[in-house]
VMD Tcl script that draws the C-alpha trace (Angstrom):
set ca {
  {67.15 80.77 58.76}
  {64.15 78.37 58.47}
  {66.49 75.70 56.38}
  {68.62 73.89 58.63}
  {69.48 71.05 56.56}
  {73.24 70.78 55.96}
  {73.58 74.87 57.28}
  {76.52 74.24 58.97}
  {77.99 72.34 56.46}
  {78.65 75.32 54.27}
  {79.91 77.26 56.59}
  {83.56 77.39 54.53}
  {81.48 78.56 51.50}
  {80.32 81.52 54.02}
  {83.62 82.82 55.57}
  {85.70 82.61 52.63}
  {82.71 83.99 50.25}
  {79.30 84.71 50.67}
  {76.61 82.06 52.13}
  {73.39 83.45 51.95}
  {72.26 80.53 54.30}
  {74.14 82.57 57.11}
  {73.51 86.10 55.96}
  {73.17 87.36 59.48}
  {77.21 86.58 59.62}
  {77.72 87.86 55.93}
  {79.86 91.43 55.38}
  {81.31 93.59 53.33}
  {84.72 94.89 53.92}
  {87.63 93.25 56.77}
  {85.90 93.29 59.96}
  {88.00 93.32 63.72}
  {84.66 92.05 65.29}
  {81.09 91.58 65.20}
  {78.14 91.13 67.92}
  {74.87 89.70 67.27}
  {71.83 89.95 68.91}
  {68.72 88.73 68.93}
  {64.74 89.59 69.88}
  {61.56 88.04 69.87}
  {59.51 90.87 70.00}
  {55.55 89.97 71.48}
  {53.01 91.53 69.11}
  {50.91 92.67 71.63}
  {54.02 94.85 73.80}
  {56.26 95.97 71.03}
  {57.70 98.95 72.77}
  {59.24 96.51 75.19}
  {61.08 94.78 72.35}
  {64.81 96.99 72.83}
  {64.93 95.54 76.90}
  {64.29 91.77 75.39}
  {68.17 91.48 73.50}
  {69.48 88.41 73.70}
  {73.14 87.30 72.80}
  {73.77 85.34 69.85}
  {77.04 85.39 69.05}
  {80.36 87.30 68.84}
  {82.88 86.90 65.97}
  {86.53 87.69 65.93}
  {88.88 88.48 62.75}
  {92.06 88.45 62.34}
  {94.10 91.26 60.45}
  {93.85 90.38 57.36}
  {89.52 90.06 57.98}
  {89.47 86.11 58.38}
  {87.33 84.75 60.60}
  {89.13 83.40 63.91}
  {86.93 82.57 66.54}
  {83.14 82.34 67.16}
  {81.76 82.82 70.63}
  {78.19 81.70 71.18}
  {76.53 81.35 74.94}
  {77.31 77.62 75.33}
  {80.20 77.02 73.28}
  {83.21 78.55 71.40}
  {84.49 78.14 67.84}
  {88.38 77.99 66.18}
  {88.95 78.63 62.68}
  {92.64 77.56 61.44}
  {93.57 78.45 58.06}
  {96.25 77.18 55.85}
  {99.32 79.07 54.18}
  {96.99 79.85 51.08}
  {94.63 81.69 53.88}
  {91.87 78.97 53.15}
  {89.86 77.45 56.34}
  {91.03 73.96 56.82}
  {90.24 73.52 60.49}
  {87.38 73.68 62.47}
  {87.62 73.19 67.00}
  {84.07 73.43 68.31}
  {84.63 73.81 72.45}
  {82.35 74.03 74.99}
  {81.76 75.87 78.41}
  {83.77 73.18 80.02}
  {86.86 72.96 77.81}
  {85.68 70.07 76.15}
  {86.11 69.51 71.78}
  {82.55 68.65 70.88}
  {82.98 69.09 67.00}
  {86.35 68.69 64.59}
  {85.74 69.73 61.28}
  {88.32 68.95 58.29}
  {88.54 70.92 55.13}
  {89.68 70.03 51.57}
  {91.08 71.76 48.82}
  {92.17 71.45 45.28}
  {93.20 74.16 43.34}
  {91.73 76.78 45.80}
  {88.49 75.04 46.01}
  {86.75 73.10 48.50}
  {86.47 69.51 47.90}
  {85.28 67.87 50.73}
  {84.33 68.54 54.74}
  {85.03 65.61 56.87}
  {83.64 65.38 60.40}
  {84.00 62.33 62.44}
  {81.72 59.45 59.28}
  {80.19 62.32 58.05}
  {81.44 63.79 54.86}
  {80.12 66.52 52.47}
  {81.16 67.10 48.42}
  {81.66 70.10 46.56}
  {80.86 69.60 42.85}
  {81.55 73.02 40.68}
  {80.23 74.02 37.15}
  {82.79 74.91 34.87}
  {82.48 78.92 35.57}
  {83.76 77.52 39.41}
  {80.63 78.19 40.61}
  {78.87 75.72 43.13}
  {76.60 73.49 41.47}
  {75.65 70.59 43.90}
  {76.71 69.02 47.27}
  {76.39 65.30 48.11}
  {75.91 64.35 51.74}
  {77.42 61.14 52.99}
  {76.86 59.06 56.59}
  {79.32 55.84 57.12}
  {80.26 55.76 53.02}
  {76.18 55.65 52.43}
  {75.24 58.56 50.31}
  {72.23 60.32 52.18}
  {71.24 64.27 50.22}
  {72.10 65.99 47.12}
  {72.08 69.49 47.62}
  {71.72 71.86 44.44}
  {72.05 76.00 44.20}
  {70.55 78.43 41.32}
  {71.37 81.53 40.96}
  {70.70 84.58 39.61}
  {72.51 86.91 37.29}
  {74.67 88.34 40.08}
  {75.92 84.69 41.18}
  {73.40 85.24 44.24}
  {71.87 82.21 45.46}
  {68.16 82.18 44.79}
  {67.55 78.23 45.13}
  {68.56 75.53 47.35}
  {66.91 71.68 46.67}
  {67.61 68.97 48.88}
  {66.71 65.47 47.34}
  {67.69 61.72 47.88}
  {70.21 59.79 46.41}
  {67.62 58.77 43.70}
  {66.81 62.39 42.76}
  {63.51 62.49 44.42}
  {63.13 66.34 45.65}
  {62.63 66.65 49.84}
  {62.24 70.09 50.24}
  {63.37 73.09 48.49}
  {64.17 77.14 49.52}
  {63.62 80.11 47.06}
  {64.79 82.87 47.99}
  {64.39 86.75 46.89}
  {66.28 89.54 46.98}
  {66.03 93.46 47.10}
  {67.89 95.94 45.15}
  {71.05 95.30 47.35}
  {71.50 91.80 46.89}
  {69.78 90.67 50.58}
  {67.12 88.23 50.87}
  {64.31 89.92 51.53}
  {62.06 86.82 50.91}
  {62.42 83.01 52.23}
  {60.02 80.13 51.11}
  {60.39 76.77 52.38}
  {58.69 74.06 49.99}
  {57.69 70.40 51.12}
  {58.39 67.48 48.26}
  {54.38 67.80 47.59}
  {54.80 71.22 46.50}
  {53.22 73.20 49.74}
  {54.25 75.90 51.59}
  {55.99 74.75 54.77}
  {56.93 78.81 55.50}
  {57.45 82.00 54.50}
  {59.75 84.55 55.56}
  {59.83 88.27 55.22}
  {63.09 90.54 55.66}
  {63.32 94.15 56.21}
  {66.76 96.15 57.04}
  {65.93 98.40 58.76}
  {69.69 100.04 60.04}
  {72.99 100.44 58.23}
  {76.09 102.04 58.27}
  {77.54 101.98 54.18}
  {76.33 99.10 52.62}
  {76.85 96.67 55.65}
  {72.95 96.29 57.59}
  {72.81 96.64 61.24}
  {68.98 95.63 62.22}
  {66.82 93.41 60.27}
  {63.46 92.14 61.25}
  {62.10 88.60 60.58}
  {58.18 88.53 59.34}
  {56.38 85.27 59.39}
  {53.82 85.30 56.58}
  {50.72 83.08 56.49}
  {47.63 83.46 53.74}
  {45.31 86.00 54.00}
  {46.88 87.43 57.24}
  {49.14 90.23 57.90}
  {53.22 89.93 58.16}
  {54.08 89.44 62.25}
  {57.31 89.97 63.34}
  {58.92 87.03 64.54}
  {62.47 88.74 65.16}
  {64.60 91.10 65.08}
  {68.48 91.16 64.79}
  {71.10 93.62 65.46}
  {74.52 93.68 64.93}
  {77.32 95.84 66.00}
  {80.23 95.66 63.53}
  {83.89 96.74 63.81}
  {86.34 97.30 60.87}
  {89.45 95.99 60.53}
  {90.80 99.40 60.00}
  {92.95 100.78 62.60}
  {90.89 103.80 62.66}
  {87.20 102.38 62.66}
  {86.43 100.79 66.14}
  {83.46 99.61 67.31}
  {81.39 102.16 70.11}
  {81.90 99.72 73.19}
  {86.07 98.95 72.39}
  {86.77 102.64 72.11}
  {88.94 103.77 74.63}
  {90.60 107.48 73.70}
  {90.53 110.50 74.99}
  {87.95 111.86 73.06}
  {85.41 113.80 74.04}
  {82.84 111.47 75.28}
  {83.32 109.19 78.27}
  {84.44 105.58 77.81}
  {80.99 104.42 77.82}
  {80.18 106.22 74.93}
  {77.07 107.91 76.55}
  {76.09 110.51 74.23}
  {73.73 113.05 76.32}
  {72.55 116.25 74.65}
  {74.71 119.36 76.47}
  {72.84 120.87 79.39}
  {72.26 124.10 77.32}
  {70.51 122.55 74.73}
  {68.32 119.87 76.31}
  {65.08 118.88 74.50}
  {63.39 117.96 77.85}
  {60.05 120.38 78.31}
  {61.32 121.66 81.60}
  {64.69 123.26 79.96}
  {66.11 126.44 79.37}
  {66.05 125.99 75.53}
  {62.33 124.70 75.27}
  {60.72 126.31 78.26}
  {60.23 129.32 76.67}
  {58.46 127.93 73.35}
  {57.58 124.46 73.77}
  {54.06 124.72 74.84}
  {52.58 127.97 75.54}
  {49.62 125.84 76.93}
  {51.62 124.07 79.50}
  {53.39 127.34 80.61}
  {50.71 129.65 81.22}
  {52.21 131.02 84.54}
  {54.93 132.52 82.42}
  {53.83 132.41 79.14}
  {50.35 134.73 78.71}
  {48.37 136.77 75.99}
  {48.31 140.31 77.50}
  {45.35 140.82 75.60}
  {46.00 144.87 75.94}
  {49.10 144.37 72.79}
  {47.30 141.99 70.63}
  {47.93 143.59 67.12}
  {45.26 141.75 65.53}
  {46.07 143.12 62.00}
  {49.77 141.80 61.95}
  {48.76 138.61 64.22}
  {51.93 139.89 66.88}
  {50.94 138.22 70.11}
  {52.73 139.41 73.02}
  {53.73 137.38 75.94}
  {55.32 137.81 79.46}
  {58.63 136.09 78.07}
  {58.64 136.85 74.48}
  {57.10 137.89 71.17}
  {55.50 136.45 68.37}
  {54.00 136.85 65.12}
  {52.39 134.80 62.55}
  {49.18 132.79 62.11}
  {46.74 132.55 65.18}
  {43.83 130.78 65.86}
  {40.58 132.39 67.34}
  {41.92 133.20 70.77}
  {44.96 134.55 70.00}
  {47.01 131.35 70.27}
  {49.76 130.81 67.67}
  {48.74 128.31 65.32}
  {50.26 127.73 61.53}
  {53.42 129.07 60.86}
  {55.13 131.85 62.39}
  {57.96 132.98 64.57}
  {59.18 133.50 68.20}
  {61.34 135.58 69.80}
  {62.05 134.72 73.25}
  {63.40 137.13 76.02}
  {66.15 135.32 77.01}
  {67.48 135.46 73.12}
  {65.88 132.18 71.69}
  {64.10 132.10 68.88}
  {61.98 129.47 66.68}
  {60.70 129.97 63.43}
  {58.50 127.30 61.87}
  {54.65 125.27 62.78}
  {52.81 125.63 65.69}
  {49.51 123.61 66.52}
  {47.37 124.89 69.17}
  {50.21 126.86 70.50}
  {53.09 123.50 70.42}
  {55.91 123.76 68.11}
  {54.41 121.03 65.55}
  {55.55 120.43 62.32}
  {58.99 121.57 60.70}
  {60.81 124.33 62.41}
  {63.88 125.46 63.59}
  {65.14 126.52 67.28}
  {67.58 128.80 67.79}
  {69.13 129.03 71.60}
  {70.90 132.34 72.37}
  {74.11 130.43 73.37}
  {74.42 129.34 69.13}
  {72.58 125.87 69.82}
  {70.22 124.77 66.93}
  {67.77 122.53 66.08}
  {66.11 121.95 62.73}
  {63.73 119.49 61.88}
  {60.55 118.20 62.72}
  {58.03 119.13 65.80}
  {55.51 117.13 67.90}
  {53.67 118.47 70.79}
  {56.34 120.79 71.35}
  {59.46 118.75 71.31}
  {61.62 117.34 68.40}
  {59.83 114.61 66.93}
  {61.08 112.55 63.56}
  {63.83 113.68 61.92}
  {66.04 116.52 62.82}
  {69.80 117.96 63.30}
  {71.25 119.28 66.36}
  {74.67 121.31 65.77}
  {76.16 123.20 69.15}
  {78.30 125.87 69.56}
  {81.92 123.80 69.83}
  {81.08 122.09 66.05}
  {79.47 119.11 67.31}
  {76.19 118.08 65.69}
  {73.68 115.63 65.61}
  {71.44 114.25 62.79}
  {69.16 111.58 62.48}
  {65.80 110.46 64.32}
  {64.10 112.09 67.42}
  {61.42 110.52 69.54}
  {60.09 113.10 72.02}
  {63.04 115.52 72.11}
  {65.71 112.48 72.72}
  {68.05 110.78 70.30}
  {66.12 107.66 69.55}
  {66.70 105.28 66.42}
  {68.92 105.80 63.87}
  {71.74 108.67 63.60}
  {74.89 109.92 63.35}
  {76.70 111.87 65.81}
  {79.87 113.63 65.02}
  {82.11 115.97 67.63}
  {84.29 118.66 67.37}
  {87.30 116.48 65.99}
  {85.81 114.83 63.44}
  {85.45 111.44 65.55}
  {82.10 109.93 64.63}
  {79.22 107.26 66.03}
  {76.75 106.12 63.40}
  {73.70 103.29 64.17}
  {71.15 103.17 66.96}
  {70.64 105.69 70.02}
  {67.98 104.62 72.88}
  {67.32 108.05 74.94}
  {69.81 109.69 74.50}
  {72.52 107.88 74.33}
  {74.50 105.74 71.47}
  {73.83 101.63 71.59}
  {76.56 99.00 70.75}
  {74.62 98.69 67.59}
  {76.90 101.48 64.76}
  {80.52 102.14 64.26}
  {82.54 105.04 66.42}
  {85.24 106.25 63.39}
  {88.15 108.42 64.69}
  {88.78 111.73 62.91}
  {91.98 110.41 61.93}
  {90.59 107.36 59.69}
  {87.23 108.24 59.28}
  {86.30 105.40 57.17}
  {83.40 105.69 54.68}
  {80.67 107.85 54.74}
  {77.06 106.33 56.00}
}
mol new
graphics top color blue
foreach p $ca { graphics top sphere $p radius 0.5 }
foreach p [lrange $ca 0 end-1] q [lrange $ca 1 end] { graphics top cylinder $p $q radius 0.2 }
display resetview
């Protein structure tokens, strides 16, 4: 986040409730473990953005969902609680086993009253309603900030104003929020009233109501958004029976990597068994021509060496609009073709019982579409060029289940892997 002032000092306000100055940490429901990520994607090579992750941190809960440790890349954090379950200790530790950062909590009545680190020291001050109001900042016994929240009429924080001990406003950060209560909006104010920055936020990825990728837009006047970063996080529940993809270790059916791989029988690769026959009637001629002696012009039935078809046809003959196939070998599509590529909506039918409905490009599965094979498994969700690629869900034959990101072909450490016997809640 762009506001750094006094971020860590409400991190207690985040783990025990919800800081929306650390919403990349925030979550609904107990958690067993969450991994963040990080990327910085360059405008100019975007593809290359999924190869460019870098670690950010891991967080560990305990069973009832509080937060007990914090890995980052150069240093580890401990969260002790008290018999009330409230944080009241913070270790910071780094690489080399040494405390860099204590951190005391304060209570009274279940709220915090104070954070005390080393001569720093931060107040709480609550409205009557027990919601925040303001936070003084102190250095030595010399007050130094007065932080103060407003919120909307869900209790989200949609202000933050940092000013001097006199009252004199710093800087300030208004924040927006979609539908879901997320902050899809960040302005950073100077005390003169200008724009220091602005801050777009898109989710992009979720499994329930818990986000799993969100990109970061930088906005400047009369210029368009650029993405600045994206995040991804791969969350486990605290259920017994929700695990996250790269922890599982059953005897399911996929291997403990959690490579997901469509079957051999079905691939969506050109040169397969399924496709080969209907993909692309141009880039199969040696097997796939018009015998121009059993054109049936009036029905538009095209004959070819491996299979039939009628439907729509363009001038020569070549299938074009919608129609159907009927392959040789007992595979059969029914749906677009463009210039003689399955292209548009359709659905494949492989004489084994494999399937897949959805949408077409150049003669491979292309946007959205559902896979199901013969044993009950099934696939739905996004397709780039006949591979699993984005966002899905893939369930098998026993009800287990992977929902969140797939990179060709095969599931990320971004979703949640749900056993069939606690399958957790829908996506």
């Amino acid at each position: 986040m762009s506001l750094n002032t006094e971020k860590e000092s409400i991190e207690s306000f985040c783990f025990s409730n919800h800081n929306p100055f650390m919403e990349e940490f925030n979550c609904r429901g107990k958690l067993s473990s969450m991994t963040i990520e990080s990327v910085r994607p360059d405008p100019d090579q975007p593809a290359q953005q999924e190869e460019q992750r870098l670690f950010v941190a891991k967080l560990f809960y305990d069973n009832s969902g509080l937060l007990i440790q914090r890995q980052e890349s150069r240093k580890t954090t401990f969260y002790h609680y008290n018999d009330d379950h409230l944080l009241e200790k913070e270790v910071e530790v780094r690489n080399d086993e040494q405390i860099s950062r204590e951190r005391i909590y304060q209570y009274s009545a279940g709220r915090l009253l104070t954070e005390i680190q080393d001569d720093e020291k931060i107040s709480y001050h609550y409205s009557n309603k027990d919601i925040l109001n303001f936070t003084t900042t102190w250095s030595s016994g010399i007050q130094e900030t007065i932080c103060s929240y407003g919120y909307d009429e869900y209790k989200n924080v949609i202000l933050k104003e940092i000013r001097d001990p006199e009252g004199v406003l710093l800087r300030s950060c208004r924040l927006k929020r979609n539908m879901q209560g997320l902050i899809s909006k960040e302005t950073v104010i100077n005390q003169d009233n200008m724009i220091l920055e602005q801050t777009k936020y898109e989710y992009t990825a979720f499994h329930g109501e818990n986000w799993l990728k969100r990109e970061s837009y930088r906005i400047e006047e009369k210029q368009d958004p650029v993405i600045i970063e994206i995040l991804y996080r791969n969350i486990s529940l605290a259920s017994s029976g929700v695990e996250s993809a790269k922890n599982q270790s059953s005897n399911s059916e996929p291997p403990e990597d959690t490579i997901i791989s469509l079957p051999d029988h079905f691939e969506s690769k050109p040169s397969t068994t399924a496709m080969a026959t209907v993909e692309s009637i141009d880039d199969a001629k040696s097997d796939i021509e018009i015998q121009e002696e059993e054109v049936i012009p009036a029905e538009n039935e095209v004959m070819f060496k491996n299979g039939r078809y009628k439907g729509s046809v363009n001038c020569s003959n070549i299938p074009d609009g919608q129609g159907e196939f009927w392959g040789r070998d007992g595979s059969r599509y029914s749906g677009t073709f463009s210039n003689g590529h399955l292209d548009g909506n359709g659905n494949l039918l492989h004489k084994n019982g494999s399937s897949y409905t959805g949408q077409f490009k150049n003669g491979l599965p292309h946007g959205e579409g559902e896979c199901l094979w013969p044993n009950g498994s099934r696939y739905r969700g996004q397709f780039v060029q006949g591979e699993m690629h984005g966002i899905g869900s893939f369930t098998w034959s026993d009800g287990t289940r992977f929902t969140g990101l797939f990179e060709h072909n095969k599931s990320t450490d971004q979703g949640l892997l749900e056993n069939a016997e606690n399958p957790g809640e829908e996506s």
